[in-house]
Structures are given as C-alpha cells and as structure tokens.
NUTIBA-920976 format. One record per atom (N, C-alpha, C): residue number from 1; atom name; x, y, z. Coordinates in Angstrom, 2 decimals. Layout:
{NUM 'CA' {X Y Z}};
...
END
This chain:
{1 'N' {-4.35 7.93 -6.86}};
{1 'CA' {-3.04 7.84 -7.45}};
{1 'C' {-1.98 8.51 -6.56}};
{2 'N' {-2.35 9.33 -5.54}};
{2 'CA' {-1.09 10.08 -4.98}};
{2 'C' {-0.88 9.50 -4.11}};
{3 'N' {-1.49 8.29 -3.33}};
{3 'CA' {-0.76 7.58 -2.19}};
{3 'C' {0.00 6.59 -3.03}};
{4 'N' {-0.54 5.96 -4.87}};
{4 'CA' {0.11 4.76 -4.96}};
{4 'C' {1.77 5.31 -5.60}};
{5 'N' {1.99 6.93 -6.21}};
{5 'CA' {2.87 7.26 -6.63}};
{5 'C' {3.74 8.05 -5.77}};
{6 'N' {3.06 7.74 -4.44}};
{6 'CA' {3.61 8.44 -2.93}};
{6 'C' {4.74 6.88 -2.45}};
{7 'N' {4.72 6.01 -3.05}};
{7 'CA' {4.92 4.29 -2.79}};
{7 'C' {5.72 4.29 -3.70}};
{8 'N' {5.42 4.59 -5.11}};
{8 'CA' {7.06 4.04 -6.25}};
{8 'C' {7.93 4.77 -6.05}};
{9 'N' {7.56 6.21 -6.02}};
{9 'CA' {8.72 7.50 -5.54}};
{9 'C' {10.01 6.84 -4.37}};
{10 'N' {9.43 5.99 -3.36}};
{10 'CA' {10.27 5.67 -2.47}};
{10 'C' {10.57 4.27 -2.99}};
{11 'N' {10.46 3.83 -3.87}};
{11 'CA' {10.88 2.62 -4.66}};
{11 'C' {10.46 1.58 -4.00}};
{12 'N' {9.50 1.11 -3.42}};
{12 'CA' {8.75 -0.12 -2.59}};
{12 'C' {8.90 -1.04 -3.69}};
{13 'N' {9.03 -1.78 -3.17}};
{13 'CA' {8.74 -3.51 -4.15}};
{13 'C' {7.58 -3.91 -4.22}};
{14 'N' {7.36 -5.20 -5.10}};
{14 'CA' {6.57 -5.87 -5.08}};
{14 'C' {4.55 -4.78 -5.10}};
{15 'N' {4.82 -3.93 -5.49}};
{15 'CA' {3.50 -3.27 -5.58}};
{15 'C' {2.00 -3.88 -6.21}};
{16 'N' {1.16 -3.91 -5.40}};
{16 'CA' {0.05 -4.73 -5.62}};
{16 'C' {-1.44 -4.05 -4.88}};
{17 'N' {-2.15 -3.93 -6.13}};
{17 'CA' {-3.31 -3.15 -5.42}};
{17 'C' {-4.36 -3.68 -5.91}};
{18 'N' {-5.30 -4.50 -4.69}};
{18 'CA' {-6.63 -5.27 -4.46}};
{18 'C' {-7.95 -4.59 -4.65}};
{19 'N' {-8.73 -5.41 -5.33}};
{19 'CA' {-9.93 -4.49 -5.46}};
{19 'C' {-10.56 -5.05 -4.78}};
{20 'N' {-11.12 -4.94 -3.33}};
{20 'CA' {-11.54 -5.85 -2.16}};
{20 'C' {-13.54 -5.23 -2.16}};
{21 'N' {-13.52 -3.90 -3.01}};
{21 'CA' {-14.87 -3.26 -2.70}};
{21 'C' {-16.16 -4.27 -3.00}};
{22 'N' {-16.31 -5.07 -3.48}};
{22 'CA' {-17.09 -6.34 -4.22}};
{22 'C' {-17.63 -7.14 -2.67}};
{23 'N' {-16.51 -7.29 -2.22}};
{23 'CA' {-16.51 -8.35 -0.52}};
{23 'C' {-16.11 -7.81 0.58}};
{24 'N' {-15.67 -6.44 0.32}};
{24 'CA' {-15.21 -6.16 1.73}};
{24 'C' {-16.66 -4.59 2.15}};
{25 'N' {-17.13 -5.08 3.47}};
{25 'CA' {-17.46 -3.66 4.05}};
{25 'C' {-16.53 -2.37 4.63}};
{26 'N' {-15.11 -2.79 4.88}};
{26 'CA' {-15.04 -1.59 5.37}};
{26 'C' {-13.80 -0.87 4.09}};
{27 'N' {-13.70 -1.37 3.11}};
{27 'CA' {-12.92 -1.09 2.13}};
{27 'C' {-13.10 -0.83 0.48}};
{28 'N' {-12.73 0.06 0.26}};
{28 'CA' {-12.86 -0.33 -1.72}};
{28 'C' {-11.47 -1.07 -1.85}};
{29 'N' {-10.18 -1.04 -1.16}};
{29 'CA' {-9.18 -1.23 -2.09}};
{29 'C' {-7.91 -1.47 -0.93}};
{30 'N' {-6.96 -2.58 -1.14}};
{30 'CA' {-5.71 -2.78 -0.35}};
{30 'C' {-4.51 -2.59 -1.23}};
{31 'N' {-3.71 -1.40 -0.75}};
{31 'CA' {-2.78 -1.85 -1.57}};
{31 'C' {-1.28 -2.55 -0.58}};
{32 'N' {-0.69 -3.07 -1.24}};
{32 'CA' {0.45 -3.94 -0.64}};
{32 'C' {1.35 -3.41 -1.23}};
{33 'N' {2.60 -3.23 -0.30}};
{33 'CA' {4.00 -3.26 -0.78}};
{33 'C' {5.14 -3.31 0.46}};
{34 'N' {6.33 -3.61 0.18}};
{34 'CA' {7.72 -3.79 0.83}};
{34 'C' {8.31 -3.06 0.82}};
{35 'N' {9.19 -2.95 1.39}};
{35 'CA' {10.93 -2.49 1.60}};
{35 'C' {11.73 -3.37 2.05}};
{36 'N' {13.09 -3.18 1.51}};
{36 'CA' {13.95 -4.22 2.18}};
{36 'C' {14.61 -4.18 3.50}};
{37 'N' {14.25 -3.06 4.04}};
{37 'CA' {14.59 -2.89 5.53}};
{37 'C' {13.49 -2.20 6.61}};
{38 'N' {13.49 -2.01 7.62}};
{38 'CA' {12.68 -1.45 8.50}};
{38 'C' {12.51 0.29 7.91}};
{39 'N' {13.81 1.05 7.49}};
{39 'CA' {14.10 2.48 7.31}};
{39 'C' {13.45 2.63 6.05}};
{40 'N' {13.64 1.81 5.29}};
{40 'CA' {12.78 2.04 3.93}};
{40 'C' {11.13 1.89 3.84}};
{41 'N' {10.95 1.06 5.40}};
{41 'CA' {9.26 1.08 5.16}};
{41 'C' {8.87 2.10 5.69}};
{42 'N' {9.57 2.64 6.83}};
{42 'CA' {9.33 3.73 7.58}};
{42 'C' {9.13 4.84 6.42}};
{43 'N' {10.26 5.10 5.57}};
{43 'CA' {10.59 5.93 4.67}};
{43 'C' {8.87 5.90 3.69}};
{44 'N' {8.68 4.79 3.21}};
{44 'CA' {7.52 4.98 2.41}};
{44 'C' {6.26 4.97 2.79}};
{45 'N' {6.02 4.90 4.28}};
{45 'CA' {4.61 5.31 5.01}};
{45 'C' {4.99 7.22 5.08}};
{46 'N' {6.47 7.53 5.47}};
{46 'CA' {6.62 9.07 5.43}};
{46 'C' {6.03 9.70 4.40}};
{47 'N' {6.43 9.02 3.42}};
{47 'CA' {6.34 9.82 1.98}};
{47 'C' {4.42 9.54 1.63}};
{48 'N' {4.16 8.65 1.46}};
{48 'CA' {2.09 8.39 1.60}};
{48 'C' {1.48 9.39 2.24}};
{49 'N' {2.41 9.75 3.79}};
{49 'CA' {1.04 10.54 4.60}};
{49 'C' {1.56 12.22 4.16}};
{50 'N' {2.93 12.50 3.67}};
{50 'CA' {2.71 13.58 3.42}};
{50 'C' {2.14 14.05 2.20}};
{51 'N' {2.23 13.34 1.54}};
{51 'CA' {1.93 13.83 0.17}};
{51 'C' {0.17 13.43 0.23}};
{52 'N' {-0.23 12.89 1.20}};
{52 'CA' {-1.80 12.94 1.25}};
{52 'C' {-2.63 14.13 2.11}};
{53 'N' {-1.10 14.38 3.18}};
{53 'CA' {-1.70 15.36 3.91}};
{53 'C' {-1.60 17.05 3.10}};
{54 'N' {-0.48 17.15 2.30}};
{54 'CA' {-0.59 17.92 1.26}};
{54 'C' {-1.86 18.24 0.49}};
{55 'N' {-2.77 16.97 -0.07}};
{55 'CA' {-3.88 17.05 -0.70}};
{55 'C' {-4.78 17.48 0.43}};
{56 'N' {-4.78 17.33 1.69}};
{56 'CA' {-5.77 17.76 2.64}};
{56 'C' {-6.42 16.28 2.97}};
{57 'N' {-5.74 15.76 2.91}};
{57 'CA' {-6.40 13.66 3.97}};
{57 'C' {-5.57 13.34 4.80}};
{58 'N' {-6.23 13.09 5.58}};
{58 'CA' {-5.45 12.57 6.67}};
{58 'C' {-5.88 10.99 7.09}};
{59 'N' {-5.24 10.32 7.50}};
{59 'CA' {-5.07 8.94 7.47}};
{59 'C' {-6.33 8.67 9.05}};
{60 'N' {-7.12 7.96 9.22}};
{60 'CA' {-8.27 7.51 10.38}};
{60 'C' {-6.97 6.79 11.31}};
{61 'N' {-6.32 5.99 11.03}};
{61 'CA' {-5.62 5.44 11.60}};
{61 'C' {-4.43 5.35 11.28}};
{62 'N' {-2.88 5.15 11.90}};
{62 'CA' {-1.82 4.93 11.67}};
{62 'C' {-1.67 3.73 12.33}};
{63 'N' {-0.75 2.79 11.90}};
{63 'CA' {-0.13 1.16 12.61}};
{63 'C' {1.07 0.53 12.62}};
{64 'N' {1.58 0.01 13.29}};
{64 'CA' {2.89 -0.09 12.94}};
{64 'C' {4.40 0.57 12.99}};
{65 'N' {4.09 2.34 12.98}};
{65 'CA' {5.19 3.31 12.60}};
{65 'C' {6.49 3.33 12.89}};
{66 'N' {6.45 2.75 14.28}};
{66 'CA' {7.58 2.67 15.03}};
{66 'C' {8.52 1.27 14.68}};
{67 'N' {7.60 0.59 14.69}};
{67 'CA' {8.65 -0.88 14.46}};
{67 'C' {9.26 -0.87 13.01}};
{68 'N' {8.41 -0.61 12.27}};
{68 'CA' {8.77 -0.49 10.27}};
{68 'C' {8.65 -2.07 10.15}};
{69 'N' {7.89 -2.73 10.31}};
{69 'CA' {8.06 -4.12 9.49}};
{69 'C' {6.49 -4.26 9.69}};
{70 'N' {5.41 -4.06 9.68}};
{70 'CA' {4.27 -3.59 9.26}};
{70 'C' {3.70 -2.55 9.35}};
{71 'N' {3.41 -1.45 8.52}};
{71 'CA' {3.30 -0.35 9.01}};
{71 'C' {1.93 -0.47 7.96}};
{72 'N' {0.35 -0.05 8.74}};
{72 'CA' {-0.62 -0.12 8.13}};
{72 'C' {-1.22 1.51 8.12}};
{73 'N' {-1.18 2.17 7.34}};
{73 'CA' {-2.20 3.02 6.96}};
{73 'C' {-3.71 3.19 6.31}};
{74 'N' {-4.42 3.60 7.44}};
{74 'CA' {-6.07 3.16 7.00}};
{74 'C' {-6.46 4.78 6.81}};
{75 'N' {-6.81 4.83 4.89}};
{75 'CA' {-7.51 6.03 4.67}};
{75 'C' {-8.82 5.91 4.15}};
{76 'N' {-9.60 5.11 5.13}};
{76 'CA' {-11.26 5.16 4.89}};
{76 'C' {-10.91 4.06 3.46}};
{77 'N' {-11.26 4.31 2.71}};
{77 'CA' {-11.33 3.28 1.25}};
{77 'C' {-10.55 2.63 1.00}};
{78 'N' {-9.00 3.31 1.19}};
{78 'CA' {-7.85 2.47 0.90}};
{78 'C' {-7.30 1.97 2.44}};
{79 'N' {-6.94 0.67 2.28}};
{79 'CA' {-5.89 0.52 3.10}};
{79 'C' {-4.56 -0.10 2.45}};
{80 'N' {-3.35 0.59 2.93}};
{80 'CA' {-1.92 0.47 2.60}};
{80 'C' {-1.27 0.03 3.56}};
{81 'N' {-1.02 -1.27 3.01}};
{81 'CA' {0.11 -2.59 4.07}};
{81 'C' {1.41 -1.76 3.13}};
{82 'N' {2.35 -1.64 4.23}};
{82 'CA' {3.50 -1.51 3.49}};
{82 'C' {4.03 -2.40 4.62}};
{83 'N' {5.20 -3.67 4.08}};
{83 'CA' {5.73 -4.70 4.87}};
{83 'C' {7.09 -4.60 4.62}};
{84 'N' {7.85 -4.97 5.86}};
{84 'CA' {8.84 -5.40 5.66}};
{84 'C' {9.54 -6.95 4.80}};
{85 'N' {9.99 -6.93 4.20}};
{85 'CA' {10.06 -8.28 3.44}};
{85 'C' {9.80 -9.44 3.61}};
{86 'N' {10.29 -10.01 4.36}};
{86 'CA' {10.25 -11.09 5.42}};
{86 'C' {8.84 -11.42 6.02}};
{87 'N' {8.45 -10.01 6.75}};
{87 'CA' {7.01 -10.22 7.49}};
{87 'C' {5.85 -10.36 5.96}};
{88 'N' {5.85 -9.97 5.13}};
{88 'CA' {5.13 -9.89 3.89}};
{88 'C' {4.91 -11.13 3.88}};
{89 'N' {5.97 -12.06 3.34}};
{89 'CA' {6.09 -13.28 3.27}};
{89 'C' {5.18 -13.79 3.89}};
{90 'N' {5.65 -13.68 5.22}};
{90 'CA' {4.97 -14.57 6.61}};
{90 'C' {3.71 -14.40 6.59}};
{91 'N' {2.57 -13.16 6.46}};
{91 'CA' {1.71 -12.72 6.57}};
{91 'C' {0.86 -13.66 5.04}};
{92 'N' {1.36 -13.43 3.90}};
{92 'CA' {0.66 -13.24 2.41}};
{92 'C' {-0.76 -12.91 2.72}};
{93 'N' {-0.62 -11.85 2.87}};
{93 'CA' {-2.16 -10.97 2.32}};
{93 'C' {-2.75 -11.55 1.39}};
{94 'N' {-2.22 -11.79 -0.15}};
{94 'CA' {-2.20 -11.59 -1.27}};
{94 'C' {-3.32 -13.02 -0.95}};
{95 'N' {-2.52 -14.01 -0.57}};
{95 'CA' {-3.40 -15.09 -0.96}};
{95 'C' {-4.74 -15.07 -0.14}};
{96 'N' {-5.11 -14.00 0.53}};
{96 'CA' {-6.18 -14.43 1.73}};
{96 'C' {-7.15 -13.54 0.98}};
{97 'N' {-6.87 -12.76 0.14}};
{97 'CA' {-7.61 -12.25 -0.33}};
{97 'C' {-7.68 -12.34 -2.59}};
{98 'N' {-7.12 -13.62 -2.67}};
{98 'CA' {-6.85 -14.39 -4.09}};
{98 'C' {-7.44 -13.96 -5.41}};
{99 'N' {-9.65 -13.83 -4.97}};
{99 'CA' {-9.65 -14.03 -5.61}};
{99 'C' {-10.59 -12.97 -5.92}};
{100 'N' {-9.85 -11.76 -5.36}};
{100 'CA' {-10.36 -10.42 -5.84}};
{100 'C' {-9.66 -9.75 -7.34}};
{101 'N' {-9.88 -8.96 -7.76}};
{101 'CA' {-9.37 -8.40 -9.14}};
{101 'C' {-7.95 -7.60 -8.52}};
{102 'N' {-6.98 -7.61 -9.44}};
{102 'CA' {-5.55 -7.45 -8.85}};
{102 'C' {-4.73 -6.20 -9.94}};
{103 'N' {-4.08 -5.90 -9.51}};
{103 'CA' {-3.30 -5.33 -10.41}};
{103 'C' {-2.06 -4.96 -9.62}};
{104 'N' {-0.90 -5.37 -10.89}};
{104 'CA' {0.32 -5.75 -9.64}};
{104 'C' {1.29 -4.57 -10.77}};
{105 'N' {2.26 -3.96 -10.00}};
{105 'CA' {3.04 -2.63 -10.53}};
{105 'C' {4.13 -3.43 -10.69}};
{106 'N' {4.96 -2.98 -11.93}};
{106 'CA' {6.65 -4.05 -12.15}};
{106 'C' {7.32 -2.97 -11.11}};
{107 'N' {7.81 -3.46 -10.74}};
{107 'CA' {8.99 -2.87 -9.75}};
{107 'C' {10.17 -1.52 -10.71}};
{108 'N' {10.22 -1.64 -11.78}};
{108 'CA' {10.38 -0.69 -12.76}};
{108 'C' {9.86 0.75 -12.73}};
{109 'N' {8.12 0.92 -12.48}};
{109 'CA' {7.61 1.55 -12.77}};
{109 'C' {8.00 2.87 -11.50}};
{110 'N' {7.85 4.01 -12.04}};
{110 'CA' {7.99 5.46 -11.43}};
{110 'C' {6.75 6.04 -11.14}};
{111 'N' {5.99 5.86 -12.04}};
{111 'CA' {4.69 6.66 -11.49}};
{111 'C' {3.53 6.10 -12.35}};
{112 'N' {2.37 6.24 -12.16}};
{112 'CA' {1.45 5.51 -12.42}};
{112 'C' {-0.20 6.30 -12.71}};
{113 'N' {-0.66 6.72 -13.87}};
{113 'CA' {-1.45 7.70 -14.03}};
{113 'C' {-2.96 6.96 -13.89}};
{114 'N' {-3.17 6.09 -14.55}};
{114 'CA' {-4.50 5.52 -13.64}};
{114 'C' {-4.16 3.95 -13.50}};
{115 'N' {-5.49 3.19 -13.32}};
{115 'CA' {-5.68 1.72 -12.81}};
{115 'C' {-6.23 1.32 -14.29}};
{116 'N' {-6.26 0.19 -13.95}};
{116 'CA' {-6.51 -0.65 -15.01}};
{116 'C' {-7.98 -1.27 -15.33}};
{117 'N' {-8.09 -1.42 -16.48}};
{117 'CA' {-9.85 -1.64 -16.60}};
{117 'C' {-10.14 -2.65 -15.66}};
{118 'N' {-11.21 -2.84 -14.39}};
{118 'CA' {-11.61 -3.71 -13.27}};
{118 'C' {-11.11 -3.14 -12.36}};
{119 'N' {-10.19 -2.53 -12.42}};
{119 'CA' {-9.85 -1.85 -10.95}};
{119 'C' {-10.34 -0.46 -10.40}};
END
C-alpha cells in the first residue's frame, strides 16, 4: 500500500493494479499510472521511492527518470509503470496483459487501505 498511496498523494491518473503473479515469473503485481506532463511523472516516481526508501526498500532497478514519459520502477514483486499520457496510450500495457485480475482506482480516490478480494 505505500508505493500505491505514494501514487494518489501525487494525484496520478488512471490508476490500475495487475495481478500478473498467476503468469508472470518475475512478478506478483504491475501497477500502472500517468501524469499529464513529464514533471508530474517525474514528481510521482519521487514520491514512490521515497516513501519506500523511508520503509527501508529500495527499488532493484530504476528506468526512465530522466526523460519522465516512462519511468519504470522494479521492486522485486511489484513493478510500477508510471507513463506519461500519450506514451501510456501508445504502449497499452493494460491490454497485453487483459486477462489477468485487475483492479482499477477512480481518479477521486486519496488513499487506499487494502486491495480487493482477488487481488
């Protein structure tokens, strides 16, 4: 929960988190989200790694950081696409991975205390 409420805090769009552990080996879980500019994705990979590095995790890999229009953070189980709008689009994760169990955040939401039954 503290990387996905590390993500609404900076108000990301479109929030969506994959339960990929069923089919994927190197993952339990993707989560997806946007910003509407490069500074805002930048902004919400900032806010994920500190508030994880706070808990004491640190991310295996960083991707993206510099450009802000895909910026991938790989923390062993989770991986967090945060996209720039546009490239989101272009990319759709969502559909390449369809027909895993989903759970998608309203753009409303502030914070988020657990997942949902299947996830």
């Amino acid at each position: 929960m503290l990387c996905i409420n590390a993500i609404l805090e900076r108000k990301a769009g479109r929030l969506v988190i994959l339960n990929v552990k069923e089919i994927s080996s190197f993952a339990d879980y993707f989560i997806i989200c946007d910003g509407s500019s490069d500074r805002q994705v930048q902004a919400i990979a900032a806010s994920v790694q500190e508030r994880m590095k706070k808990s004491g995790i640190l991310p295996l890999g960083v991707e993206g950081e510099s450009a802000g229009k895909w910026i991938l953070l790989d923390y062993n189980d989770i991986i967090i696409h945060i996209f720039y709008q546009p490239v989101r689009q272009f990319y759709d994760l969502e559909r390449l991975w369809s027909d895993v169990p989903r759970m998608e955040i309203p753009d409303e939401i502030t914070e988020l205390d657990s997942l949902s039954d299947g996830m």
